[in-house]
C-alpha positions as CSV (number, residue, x, y, z in Angstrom):
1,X,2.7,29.0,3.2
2,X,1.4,30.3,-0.2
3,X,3.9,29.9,-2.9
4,X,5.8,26.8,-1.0
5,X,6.4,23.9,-2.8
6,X,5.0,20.8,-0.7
7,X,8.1,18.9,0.9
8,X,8.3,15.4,0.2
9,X,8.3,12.6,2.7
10,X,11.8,12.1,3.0
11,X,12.1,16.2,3.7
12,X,9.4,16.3,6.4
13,X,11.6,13.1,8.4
14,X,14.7,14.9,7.8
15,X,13.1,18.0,9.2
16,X,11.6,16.1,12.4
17,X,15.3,14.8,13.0
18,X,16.4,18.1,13.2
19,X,13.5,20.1,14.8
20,X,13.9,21.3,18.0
21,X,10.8,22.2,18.4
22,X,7.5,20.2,17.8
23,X,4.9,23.2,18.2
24,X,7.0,25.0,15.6
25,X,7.2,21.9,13.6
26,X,3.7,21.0,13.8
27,X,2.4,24.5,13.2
28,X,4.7,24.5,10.0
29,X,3.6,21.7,8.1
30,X,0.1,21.6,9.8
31,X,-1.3,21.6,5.9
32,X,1.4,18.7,5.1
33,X,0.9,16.4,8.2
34,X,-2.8,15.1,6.9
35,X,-2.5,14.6,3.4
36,X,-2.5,11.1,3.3
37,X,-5.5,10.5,0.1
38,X,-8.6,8.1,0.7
39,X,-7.4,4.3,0.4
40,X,-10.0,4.3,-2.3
41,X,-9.1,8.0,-4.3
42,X,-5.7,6.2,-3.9
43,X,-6.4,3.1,-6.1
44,X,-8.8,4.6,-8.1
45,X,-5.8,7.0,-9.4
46,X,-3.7,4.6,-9.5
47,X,-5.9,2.3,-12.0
48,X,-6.1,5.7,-14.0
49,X,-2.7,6.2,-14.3
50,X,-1.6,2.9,-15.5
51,X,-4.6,2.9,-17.5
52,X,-6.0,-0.1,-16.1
53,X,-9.8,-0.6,-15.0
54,X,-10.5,-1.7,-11.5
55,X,-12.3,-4.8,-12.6
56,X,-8.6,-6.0,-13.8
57,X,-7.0,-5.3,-10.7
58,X,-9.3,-7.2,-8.3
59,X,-9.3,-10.0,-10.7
60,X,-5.4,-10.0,-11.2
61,X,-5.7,-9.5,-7.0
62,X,-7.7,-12.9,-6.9
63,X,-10.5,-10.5,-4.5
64,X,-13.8,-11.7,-4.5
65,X,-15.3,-8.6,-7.2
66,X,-18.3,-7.4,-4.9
67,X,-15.5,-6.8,-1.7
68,X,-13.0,-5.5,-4.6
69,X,-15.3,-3.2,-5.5
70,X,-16.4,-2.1,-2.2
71,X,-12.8,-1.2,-1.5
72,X,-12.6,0.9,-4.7
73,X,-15.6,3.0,-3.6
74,X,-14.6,3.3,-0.7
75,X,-17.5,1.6,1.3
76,X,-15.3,-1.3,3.2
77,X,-11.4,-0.8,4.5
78,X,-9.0,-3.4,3.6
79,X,-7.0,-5.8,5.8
80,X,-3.4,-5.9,5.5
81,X,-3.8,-8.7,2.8
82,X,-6.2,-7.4,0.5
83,X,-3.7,-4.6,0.4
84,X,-0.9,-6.6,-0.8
85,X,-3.2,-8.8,-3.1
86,X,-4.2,-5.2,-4.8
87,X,-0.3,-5.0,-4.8
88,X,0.0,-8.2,-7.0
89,X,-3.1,-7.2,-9.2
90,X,-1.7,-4.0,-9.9
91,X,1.5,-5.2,-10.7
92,X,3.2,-2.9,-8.4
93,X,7.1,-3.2,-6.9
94,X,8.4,-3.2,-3.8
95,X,8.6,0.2,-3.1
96,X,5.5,1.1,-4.3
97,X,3.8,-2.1,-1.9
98,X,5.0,-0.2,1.2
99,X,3.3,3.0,-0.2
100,X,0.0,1.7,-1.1
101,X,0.6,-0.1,3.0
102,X,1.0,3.4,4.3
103,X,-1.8,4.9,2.4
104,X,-3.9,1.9,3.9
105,X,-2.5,2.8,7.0
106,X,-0.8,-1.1,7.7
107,X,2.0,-2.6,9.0
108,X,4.9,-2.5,6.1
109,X,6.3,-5.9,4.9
110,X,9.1,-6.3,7.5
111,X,11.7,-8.9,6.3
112,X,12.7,-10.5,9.9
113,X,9.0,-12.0,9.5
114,X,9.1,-14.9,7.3
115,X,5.6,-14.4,5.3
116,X,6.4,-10.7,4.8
117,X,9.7,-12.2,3.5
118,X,8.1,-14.5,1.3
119,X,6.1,-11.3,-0.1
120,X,8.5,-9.0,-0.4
121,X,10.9,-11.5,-2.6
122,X,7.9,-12.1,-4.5
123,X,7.6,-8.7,-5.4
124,X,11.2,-7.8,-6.2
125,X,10.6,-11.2,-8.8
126,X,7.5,-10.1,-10.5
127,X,5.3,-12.9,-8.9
128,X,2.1,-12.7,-9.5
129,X,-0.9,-13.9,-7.0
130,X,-1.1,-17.4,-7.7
131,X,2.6,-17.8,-7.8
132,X,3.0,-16.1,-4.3
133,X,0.1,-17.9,-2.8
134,X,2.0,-21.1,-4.5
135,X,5.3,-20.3,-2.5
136,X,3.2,-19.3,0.8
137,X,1.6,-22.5,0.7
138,X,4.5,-24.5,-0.1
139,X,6.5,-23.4,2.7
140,X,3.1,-23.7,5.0
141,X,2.8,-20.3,5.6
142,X,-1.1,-18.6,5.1
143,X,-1.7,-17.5,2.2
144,X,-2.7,-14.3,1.1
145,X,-6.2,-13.6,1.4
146,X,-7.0,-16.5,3.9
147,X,-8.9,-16.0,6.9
148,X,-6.4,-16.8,10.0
């Protein structure tokens, strides 16, 4: 609708909950329901706004810098990990880890599994990637960026 300001996320759940009608719903927001950005536009903006060039983040990431890269150009999708590791190169918090999951379209850290655990405390703590591949490792758990 012209004029409309864009509901957030948390409005467009609320307004599911309450919906009683999912054409009428869907018809609605139809503009709002894809607006998920590019993986890549995603982290290219973000290493804009914090003023940061890619390079930095997929060396801060520990990615190899030809599949780093590739991800910021959008030429190869990420796994799970290399969405997290981005997480750590960027420096970015908890909160902002499940985003940058979503935008990826992965799994969110989920606590009850003990790796995601591991993450997610390293995160809340400022860890960076050698520091939360230490504790993975430590506690025999794969660490981020290994092939399983």
């Amino acid at each position: 609708m012209p004029g409309d300001k864009i509901p957030t996320t948390d409005t467009l759940l609320s307004r599911i909950f309450k919906t009683t009608s999912l054409d009428r719903f869907v018809r609605r927001y139809d503009d709002e329901l894809n607006r998920v950005p590019p993986f890549s536009d995603y982290i290219t903006n973000l290493a804009r706004e914090r003023g940061t060039a890619p390079e930095r983040v997929i060396k801060k990431a520990d990615i190899v810098r030809t599949y780093g890269h590739q991800l910021f150009n959008g030429t190869r999708k990420p796994t799970r990990d290399r969405v997290i590791q981005l997480a750590f190169g960027f420096g970015l918090s908890y909160e902002e880890t499940q985003k940058l999951l979503t935008i990826a379209r992965k799994s969110s850290l989920y606590p009850k599994i003990k790796r995601d655990a591991v993450i997610i405390f390293a995160l809340r703590n400022d860890y960076d990637i050698v520091a939360v591949n230490s504790a993975l490792f430590d506690m025999q758990i794969p660490i981020l960026g290994e092939e399983r």
